[in-house]
Steps between C-alpha positions, in 0.01 A plus 500: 500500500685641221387870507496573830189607507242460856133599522283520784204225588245690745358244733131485418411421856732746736528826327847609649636224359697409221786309379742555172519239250755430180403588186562288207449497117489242231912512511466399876268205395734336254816595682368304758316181318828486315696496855261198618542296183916490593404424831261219420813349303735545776281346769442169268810420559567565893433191701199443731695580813614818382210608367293464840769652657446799271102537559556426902721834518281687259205408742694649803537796298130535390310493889267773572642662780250765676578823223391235250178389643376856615568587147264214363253656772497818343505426155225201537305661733500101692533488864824451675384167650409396172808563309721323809279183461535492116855571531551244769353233249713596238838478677 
């Protein structure tokens, strides 16, 4: 974000844990909408081909690896073998 500026989440379920998150504003917000409108108009026009080719590298980039799913663990307070299952499904 703009400002720089982190705060801290406490997990609700593991007390010595915590993770830092952005914060935003109302500048953020629009700065952002205004970013996706372009990029609405710019993707109207790519062909089909290059468009999946776009969303299959994004989904390489987006897997949970194992940092990523003991994080959802801590801040959902769900069960390991219950966040590998959903996950699983999703991918």
């Amino acid at each position: 974000m703009l400002s720089g500026k982190r705060f801290r989440i406490a997990s609700p379920y593991y007390d010595d844990y915590a993770m830092m998150a952005a914060d935003s504003g109302l500048f953020d917000i629009k700065m952002a909408v205004s970013k996706a409108t372009h990029a609405a108009k710019d993707c109207k026009a790519l062909s089909f081909d290059k468009k999946e080719e776009i969303l299959k590298r994004a989904a390489e980039k987006l897997r949970f690896n194992r940092t990523t799913q003991e994080q959802v663990v801590k801040m959902t307070g769900m069960p390991i073998y219950f966040v590998r299952k959903h996950l699983l499904e999703e991918t």
